[in-house]
Structures are given as structure tokens and as C-alpha cells.
DRENPA-3360 file (N, C-alpha, C; in nm, 2 decimals, always signed):
BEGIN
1 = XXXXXXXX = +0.08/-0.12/+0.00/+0.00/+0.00/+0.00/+0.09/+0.12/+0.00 ~ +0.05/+0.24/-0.07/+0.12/+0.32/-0.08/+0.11/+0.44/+0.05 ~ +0.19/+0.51/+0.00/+0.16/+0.62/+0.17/+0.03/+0.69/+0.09 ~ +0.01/+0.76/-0.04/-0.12/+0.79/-0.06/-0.24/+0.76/+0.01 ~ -0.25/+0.62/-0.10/-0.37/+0.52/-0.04/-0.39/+0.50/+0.06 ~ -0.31/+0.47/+0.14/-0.31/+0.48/+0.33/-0.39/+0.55/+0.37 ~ -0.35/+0.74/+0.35/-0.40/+0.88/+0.41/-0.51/+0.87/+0.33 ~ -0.57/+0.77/+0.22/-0.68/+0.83/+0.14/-0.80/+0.79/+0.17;
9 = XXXXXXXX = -0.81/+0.70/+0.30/-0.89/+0.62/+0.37/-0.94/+0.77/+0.51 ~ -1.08/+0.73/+0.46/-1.12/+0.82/+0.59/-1.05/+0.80/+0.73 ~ -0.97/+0.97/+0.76/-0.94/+0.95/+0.89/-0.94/+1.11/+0.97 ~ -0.94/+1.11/+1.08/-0.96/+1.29/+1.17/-0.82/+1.34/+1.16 ~ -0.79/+1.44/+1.17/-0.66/+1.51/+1.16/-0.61/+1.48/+1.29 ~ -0.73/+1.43/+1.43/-0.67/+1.37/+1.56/-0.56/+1.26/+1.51 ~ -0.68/+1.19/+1.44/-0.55/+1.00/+1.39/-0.45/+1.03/+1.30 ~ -0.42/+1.12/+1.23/-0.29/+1.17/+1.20/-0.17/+1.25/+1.31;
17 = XXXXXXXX = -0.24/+1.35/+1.35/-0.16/+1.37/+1.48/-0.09/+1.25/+1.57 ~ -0.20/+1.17/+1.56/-0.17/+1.03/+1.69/-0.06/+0.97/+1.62 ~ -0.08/+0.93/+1.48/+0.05/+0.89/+1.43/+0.18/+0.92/+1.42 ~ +0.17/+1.04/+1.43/+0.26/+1.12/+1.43/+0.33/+1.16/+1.51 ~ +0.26/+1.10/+1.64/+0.34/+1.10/+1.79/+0.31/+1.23/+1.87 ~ +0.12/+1.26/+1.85/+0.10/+1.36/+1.92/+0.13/+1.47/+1.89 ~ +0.22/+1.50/+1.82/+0.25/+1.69/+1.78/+0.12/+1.75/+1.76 ~ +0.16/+1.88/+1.77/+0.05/+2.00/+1.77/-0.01/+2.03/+1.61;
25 = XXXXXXXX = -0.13/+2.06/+1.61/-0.18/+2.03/+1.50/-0.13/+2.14/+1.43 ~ -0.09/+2.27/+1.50/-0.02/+2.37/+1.46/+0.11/+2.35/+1.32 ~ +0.16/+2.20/+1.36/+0.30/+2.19/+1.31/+0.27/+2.12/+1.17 ~ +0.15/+2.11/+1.18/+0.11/+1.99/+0.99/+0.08/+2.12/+0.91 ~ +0.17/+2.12/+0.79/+0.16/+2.17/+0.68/+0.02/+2.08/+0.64 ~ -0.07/+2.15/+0.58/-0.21/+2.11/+0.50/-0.20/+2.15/+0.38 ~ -0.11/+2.20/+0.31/-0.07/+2.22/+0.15/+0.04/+2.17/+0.14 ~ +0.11/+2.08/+0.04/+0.00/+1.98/+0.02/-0.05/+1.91/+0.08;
33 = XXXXXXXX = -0.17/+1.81/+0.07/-0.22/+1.74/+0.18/-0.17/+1.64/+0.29 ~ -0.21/+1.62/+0.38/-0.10/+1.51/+0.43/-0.14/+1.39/+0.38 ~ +0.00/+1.34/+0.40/-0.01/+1.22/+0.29/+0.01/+1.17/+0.16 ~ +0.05/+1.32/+0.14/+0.08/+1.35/-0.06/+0.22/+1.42/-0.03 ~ +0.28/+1.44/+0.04/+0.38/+1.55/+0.03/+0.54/+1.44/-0.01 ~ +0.64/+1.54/-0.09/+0.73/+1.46/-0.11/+0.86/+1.53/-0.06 ~ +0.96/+1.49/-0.09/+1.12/+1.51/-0.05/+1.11/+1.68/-0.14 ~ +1.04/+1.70/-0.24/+1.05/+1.80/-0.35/+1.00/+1.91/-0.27;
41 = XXXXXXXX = +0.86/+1.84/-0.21/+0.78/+1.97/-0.14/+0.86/+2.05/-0.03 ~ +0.95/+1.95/+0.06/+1.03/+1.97/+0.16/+1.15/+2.06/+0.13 ~ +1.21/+2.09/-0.01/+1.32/+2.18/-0.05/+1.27/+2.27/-0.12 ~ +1.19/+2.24/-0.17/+1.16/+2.37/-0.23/+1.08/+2.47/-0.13 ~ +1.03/+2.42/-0.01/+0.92/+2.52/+0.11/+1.08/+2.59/+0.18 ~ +1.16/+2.53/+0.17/+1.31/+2.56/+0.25/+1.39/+2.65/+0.12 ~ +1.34/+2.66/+0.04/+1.42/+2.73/-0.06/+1.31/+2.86/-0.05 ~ +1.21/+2.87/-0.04/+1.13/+2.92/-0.07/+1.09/+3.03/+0.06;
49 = XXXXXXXX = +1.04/+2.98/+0.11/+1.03/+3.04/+0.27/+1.14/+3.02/+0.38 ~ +1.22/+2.95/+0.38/+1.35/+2.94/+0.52/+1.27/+2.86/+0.64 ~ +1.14/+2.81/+0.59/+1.15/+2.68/+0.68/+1.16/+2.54/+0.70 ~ +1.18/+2.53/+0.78/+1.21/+2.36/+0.83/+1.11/+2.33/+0.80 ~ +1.08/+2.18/+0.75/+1.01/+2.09/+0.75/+1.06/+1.94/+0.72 ~ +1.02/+1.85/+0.81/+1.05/+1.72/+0.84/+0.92/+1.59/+0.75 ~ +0.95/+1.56/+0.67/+0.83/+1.47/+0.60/+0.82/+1.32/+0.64 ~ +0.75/+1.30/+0.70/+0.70/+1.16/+0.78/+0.57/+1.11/+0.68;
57 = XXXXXXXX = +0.53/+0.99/+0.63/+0.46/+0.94/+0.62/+0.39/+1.03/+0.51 ~ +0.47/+1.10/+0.42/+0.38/+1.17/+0.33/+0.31/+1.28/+0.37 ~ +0.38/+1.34/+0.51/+0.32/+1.46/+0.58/+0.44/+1.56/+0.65 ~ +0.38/+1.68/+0.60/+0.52/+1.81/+0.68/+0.51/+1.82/+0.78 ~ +0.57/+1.82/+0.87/+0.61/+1.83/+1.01/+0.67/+1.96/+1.01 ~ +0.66/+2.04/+1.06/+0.77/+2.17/+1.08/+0.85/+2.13/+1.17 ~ +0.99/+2.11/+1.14/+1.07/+2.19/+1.26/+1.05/+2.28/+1.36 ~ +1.03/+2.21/+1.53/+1.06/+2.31/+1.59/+1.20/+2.32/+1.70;
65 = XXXXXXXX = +1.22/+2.42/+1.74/+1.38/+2.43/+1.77/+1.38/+2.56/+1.84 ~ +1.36/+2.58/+1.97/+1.39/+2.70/+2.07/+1.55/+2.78/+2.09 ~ +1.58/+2.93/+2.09/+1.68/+2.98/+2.08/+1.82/+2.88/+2.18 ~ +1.75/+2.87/+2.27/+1.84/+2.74/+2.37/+1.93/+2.65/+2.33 ~ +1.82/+2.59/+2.24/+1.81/+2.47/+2.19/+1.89/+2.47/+2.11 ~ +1.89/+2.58/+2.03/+2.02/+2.58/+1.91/+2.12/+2.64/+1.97 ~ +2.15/+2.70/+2.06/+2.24/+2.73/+2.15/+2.34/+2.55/+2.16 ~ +2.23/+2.47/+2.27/+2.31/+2.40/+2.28/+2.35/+2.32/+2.20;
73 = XXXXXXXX = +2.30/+2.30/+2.05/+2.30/+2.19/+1.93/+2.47/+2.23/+1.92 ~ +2.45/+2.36/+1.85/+2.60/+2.43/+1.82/+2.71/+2.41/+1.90 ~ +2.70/+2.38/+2.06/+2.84/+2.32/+2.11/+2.82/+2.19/+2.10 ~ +2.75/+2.12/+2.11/+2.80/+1.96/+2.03/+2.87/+1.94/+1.95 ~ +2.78/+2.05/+1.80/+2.80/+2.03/+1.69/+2.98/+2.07/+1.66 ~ +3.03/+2.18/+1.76/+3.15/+2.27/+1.80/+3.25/+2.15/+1.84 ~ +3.22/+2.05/+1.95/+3.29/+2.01/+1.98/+3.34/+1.88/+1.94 ~ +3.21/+1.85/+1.79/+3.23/+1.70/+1.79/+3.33/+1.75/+1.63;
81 = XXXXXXXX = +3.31/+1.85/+1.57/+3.40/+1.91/+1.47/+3.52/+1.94/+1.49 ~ +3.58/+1.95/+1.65/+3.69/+1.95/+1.68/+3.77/+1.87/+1.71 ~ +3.70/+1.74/+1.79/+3.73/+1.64/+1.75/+3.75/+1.54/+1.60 ~ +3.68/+1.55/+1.53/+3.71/+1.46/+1.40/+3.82/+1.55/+1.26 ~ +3.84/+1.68/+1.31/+3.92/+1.74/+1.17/+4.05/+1.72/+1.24 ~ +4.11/+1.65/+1.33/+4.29/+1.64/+1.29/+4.27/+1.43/+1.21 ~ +4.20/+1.41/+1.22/+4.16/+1.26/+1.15/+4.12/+1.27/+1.01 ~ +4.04/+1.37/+1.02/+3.91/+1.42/+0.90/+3.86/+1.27/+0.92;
89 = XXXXXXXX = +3.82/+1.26/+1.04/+3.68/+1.14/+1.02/+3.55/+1.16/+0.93 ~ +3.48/+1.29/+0.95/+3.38/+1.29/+0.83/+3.29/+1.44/+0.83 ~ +3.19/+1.42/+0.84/+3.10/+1.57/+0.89/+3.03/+1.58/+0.97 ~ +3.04/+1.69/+0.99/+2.90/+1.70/+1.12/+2.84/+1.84/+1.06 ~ +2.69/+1.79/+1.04/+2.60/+1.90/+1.03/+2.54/+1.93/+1.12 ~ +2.44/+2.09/+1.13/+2.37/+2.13/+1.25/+2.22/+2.14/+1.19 ~ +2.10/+2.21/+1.22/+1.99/+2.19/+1.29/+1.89/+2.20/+1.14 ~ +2.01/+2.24/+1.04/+1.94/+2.33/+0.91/+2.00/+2.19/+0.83;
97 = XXXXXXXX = +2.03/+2.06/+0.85/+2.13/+2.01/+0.72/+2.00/+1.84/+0.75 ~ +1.90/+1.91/+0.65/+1.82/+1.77/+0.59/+1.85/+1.65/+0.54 ~ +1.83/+1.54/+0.60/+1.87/+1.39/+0.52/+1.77/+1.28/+0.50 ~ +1.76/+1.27/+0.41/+1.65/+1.16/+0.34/+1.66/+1.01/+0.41 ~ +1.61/+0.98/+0.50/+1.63/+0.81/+0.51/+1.53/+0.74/+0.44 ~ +1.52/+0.61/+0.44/+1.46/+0.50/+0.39/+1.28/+0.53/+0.41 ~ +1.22/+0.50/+0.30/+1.07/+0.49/+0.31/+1.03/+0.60/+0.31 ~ +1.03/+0.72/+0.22/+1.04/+0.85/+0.24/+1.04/+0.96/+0.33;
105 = XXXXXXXX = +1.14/+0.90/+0.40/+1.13/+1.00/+0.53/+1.23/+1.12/+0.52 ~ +1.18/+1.21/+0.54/+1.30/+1.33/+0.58/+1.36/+1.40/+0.69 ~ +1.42/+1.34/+0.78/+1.46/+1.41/+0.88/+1.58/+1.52/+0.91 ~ +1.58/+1.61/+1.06/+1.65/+1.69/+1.05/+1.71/+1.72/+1.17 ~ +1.83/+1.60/+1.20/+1.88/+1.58/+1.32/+1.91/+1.75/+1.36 ~ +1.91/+1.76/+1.51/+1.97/+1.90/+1.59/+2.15/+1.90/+1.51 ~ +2.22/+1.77/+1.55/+2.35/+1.77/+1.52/+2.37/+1.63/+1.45 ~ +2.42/+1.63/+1.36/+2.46/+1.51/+1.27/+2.57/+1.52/+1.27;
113 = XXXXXXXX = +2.63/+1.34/+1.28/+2.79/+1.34/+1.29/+2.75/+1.16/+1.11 ~ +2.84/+1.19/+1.02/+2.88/+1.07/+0.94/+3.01/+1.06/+0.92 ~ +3.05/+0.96/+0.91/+3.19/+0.95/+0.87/+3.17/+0.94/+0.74 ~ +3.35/+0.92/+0.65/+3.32/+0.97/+0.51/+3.27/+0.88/+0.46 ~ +3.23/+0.71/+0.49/+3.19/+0.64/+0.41/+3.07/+0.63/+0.37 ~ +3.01/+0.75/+0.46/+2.91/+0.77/+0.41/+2.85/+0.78/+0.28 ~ +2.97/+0.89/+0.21/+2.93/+0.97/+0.10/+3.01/+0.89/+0.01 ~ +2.97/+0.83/-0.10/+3.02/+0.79/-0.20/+3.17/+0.81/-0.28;
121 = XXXXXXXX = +3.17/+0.95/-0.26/+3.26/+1.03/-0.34/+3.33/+1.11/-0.24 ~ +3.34/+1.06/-0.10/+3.39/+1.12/-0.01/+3.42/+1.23/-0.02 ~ +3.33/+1.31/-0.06/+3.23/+1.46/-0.10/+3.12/+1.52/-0.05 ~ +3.14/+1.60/+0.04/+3.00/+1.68/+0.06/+2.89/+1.71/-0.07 ~ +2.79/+1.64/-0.09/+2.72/+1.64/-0.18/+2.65/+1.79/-0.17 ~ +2.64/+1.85/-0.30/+2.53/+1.97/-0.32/+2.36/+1.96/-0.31 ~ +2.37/+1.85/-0.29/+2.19/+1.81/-0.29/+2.16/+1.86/-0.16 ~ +2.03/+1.92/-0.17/+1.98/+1.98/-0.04/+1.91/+1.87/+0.05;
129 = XXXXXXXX = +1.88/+1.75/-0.01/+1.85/+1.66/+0.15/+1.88/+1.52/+0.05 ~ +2.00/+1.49/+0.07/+2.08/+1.37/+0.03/+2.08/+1.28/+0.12 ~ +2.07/+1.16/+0.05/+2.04/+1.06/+0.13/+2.13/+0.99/+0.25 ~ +2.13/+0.98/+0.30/+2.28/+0.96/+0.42/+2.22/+0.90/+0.56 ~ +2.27/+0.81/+0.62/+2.24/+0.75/+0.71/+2.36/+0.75/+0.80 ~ +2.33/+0.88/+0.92/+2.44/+0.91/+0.97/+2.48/+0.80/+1.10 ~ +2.61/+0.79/+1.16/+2.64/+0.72/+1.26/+2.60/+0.78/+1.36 ~ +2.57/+0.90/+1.38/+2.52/+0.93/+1.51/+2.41/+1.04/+1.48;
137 = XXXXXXXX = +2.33/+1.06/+1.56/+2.23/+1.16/+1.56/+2.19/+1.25/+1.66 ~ +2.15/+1.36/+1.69/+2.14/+1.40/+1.78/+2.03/+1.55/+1.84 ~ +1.98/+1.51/+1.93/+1.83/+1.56/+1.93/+1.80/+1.63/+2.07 ~ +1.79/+1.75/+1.99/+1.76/+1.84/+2.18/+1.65/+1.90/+2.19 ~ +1.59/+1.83/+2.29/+1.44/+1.86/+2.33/+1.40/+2.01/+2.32 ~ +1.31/+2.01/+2.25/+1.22/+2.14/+2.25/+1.05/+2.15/+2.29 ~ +1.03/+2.25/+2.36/+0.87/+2.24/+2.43/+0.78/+2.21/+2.31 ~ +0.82/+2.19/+2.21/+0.69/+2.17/+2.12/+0.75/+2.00/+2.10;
145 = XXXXXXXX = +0.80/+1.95/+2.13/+0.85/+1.79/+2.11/+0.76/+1.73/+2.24 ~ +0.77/+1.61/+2.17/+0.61/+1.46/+2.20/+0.68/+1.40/+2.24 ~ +0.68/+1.34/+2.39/+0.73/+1.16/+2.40/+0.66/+1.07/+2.26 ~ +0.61/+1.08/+2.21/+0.53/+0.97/+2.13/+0.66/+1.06/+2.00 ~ +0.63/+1.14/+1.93/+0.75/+1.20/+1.88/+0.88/+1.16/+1.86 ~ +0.96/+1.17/+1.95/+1.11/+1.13/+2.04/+1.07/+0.99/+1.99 ~ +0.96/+0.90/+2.05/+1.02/+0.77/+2.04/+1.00/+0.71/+1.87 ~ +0.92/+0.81/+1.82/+0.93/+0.72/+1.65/+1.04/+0.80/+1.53;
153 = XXXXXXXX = +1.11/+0.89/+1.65/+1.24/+0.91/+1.59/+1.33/+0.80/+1.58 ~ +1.33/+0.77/+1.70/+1.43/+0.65/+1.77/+1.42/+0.54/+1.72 ~ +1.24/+0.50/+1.65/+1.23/+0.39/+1.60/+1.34/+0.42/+1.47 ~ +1.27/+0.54/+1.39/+1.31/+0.53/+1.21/+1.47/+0.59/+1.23 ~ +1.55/+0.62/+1.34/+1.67/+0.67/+1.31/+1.77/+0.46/+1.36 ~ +1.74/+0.38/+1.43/+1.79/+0.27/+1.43/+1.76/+0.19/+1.30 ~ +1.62/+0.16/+1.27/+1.59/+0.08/+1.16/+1.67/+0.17/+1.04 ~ +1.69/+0.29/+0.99/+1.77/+0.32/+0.88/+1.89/+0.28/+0.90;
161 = XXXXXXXX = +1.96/+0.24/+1.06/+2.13/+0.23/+1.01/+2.19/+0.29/+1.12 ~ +2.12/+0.39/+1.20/+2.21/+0.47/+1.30/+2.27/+0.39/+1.42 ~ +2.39/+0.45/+1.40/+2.45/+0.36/+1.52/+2.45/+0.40/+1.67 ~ +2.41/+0.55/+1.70/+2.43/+0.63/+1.82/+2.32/+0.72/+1.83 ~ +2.25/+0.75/+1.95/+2.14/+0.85/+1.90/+2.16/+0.91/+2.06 ~ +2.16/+1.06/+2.07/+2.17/+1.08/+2.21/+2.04/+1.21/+2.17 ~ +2.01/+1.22/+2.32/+1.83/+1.30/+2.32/+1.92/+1.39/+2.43 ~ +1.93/+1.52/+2.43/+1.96/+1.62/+2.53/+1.83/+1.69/+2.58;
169 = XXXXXXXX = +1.81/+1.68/+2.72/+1.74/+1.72/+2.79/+1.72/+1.84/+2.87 ~ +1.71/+1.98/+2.79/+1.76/+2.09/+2.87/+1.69/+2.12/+3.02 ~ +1.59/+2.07/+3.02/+1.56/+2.07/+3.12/+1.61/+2.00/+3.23 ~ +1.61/+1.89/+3.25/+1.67/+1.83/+3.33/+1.84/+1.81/+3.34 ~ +1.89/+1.88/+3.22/+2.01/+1.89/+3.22/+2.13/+1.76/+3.23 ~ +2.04/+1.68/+3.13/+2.07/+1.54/+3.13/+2.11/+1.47/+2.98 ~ +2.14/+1.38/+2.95/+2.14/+1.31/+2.77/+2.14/+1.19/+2.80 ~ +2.02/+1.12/+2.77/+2.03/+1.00/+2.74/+2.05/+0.94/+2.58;
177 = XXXXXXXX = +2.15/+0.87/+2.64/+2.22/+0.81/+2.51/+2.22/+0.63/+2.48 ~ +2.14/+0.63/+2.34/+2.11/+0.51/+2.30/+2.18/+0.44/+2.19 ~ +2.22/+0.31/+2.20/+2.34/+0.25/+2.14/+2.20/+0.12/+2.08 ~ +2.11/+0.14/+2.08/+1.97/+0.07/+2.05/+1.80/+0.13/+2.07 ~ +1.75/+0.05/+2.05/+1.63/+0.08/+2.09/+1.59/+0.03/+2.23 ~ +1.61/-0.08/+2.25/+1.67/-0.12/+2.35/+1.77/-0.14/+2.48 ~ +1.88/-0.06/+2.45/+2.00/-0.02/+2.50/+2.02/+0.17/+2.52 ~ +2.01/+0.18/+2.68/+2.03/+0.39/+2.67/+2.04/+0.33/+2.85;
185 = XXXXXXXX = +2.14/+0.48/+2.87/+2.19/+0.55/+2.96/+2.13/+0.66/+2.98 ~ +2.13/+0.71/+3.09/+2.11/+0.82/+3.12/+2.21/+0.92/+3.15 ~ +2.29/+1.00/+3.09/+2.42/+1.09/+3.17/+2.38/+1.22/+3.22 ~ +2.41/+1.22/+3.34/+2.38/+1.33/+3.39/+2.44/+1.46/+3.41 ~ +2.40/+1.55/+3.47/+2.47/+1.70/+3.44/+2.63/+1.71/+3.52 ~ +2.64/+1.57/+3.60/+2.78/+1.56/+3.65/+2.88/+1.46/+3.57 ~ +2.83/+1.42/+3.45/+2.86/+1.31/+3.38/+2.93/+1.32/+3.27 ~ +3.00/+1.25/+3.20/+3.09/+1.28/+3.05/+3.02/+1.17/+2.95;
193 = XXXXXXXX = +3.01/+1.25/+2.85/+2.91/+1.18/+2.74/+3.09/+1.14/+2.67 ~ +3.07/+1.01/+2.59/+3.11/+0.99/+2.50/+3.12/+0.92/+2.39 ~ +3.19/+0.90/+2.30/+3.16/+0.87/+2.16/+3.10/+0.74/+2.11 ~ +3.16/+0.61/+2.22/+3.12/+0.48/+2.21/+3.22/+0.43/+2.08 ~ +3.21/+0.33/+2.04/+3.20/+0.25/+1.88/+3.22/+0.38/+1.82 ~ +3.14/+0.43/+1.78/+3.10/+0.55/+1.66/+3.22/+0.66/+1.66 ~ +3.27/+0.69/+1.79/+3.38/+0.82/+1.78/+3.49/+0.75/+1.93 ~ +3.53/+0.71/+1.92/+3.63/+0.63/+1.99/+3.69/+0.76/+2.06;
201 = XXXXXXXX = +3.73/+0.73/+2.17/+3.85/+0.88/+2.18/+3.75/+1.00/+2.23 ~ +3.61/+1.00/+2.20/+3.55/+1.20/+2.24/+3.50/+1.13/+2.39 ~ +3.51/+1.29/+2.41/+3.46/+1.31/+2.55/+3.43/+1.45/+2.58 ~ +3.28/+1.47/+2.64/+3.24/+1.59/+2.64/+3.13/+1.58/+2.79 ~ +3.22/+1.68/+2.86/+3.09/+1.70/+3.00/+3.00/+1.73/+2.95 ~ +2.87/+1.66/+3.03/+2.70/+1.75/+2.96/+2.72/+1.91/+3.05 ~ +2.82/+1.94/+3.18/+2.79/+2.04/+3.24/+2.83/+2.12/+3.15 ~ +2.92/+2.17/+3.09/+3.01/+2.23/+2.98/+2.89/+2.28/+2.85;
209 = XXXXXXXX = +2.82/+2.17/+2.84/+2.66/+2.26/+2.77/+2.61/+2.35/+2.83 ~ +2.59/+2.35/+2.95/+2.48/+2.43/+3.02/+2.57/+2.55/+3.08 ~ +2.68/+2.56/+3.14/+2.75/+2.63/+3.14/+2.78/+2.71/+3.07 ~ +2.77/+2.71/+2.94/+2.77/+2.83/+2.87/+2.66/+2.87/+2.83 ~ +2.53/+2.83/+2.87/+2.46/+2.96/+2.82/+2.41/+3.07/+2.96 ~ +2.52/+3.07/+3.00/+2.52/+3.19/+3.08/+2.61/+3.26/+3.10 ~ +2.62/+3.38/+3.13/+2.76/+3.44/+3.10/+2.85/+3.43/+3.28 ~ +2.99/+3.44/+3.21/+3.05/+3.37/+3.29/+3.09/+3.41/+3.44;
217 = XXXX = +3.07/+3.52/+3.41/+3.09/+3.65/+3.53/+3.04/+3.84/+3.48 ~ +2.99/+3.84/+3.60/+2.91/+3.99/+3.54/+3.03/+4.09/+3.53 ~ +3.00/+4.20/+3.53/+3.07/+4.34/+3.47/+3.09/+4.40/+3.58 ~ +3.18/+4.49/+3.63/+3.17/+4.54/+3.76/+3.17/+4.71/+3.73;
% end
């Protein structure tokens, strides 16, 4: 059955939401319909307007992403780039770098790490959401994010291929980090995250995130 035919069966915009892991009805693009939408609608609304959008099941999802939030994405993304360029292990993208996985999905990790084997031509590809199934992924909670959300990321980011997926928790000032679906830690704000299998060698305090989004000492 195709993803069409699926959505073309009477259903409420509730049972799409539900599938969708609860998001706010606010975040469904309704042009094109859900359920019709493709990888094309996704770059060209981003070429077009400067927004995010995430395509699940034939349906836009907006990106959502709090100033924080990209705050913290960008020291990950900072530190895991300073780690892999005396190796040149591979790339790491941030909150804006779209990747097509299996069964038309489009997602758009906070921080993406692949090594070069990724890329065919051990080449940063010009395509705006190329297909790549990164070794690690990484995802920092935003108030408009669903537990039901979060977990059918975790499903479609293992079943494509990923080998590491860590969820940062600004609130609680915590990351749990999953080596499965099955398999996650919890590291906490006194804790050192690291690379596992995937980045051998990194190491990064979660306090060292939080730490900097405040300034370090006042003015006198």
C-alpha cells in the first residue's frame, strides 16, 4: 500500500496527529495534503520560505527548535567538529542540514555526525537533503517535542542504520544516550558523554553545555 492510499482512507486530523506521535496540529503543513507531500515539497518550502520541514509518512512536520536549543545543538556540533578534523573522520552538520532516510522520510537531526563512508565520493554532496544515514544523531528537546515524537524518531533513526542517537534534555540537564532501541543510559549534568563504537577517543561534560549559556561573570 502506498503512503497515498493509506491517508486516502477516511481518517480525523486527531488520527494523523496520533501517528505522528501527538504533535500540535499547529506543526502539519495542509498544503500539500497530508499524505501526498514529497522530498521535493520539503526543499523547495526551504528554498522558498527558510522553513524547516520534516516529512514523515507523506506529511510536513515543521521543525521546531527553541533559541536554547540551538544554543546547545552548536556546542555539540562545535565540539564534535573539533574532534574529527585532525583525523578528518567525516562531517557533522547542524539543525538546518536535511537527510533523506529509507521509506520517504526526511529528517533533520539538531547535530549530525557521518563518517566519510558515508558519502560515496567522499564529497559533501550539493543536494539539499541527500540521502545519508548518519552514525550518530542527535536531538535536543524542544517544548513543542512529544514523547510519542522522540520515540518514533528512535524507531526510524535505528531501523535506517544509525548507530548512536543521544536525546539532550535541557531541562533536566541530562542526555540520554542510546546504542539501540533497546539499549540507553542516562548521563547526567555531572557526567561525561562519549563517543562509544562510533567516535572512539570523544569526550564531552553535559555540564560544559549548560555552562555556557550563561555568562561567565558579570561586569563590575
Amino acid at each position: 500500500m502506498s503512503i497515498a492510499t493509506e491517508f486516502a482512507s477516511p481518517e480525523s486530523l486527531a488520527d494523523v496527529l496520533e501517528r505522528l506521535g501527538g504533535v500540535a496540529p499547529e506543526r502539519i503543513r495542509m498544503k500539500p495534503p497530508p499524505g501526498t507531500a514529497t522530498v521535493h515539497d520539503v526543499v523547495q518550502i526551504e528554498q522558498r520560505e527558510n522553513r524547516l520541514y520534516e516529512l514523515v509518512d507523506g506529511v510536513l512536520v515543521e521543525k521546531v527548535m527553541g533559541f536554547q536549543e540551538a544554543r546547545i545543538a552548536f556546542l555539540i556540533a562545535l565540539a564534535l567538529e573539533r574532534f574529527i578534523e585532525n583525523e578528518d573522520l567525516g562531517v557533522v552538520t547542524t539543525a538546518d542540514g536535511m537527510i533523506r532516510l529509507p521509506q520517504n522520510l526526511v529528517r533533520i537531526p539538531d547535530v549530525m555526525y557521518a563518517g566519510w563512508d558515508c558519502f560515496p565520493e567522499e564529497e559533501v554532496t550539493a543536494e539539499p537533503a541527500p540521502e545519508i544515514v548518519p552514525d550518530l544523531a542527535v536531538e535536543v528537546l524542544s517544548q513543542g517535542n512529544t514523547p510519542g515524537e522522540m520515540n518514533r524518531k528512535l524507531r526510524e533513526y535505528f531501523r535506517a542504520g544509525v548507530r548512536l542517537v543521544w536525546i539532550v534534555d535541557p531541562a533536566a540537564k541530562s542526555v540520554t544516550v542510546y546504542t539501540s532501541l533497546s539499549r540507553s543510559k542516562v548521563v547526567p549534568v555531572t557526567g561525561t558523554l562519549d563517543g562509544g563504537k562510533v567516535l572512539p577517543g570523544f569526550e564531552l561534560p553535559v555540564a560544559s553545555l549548560f555552562a555556557k549559556l550563561k555568562r561567565k561573570g558579570k561586569r563590575t
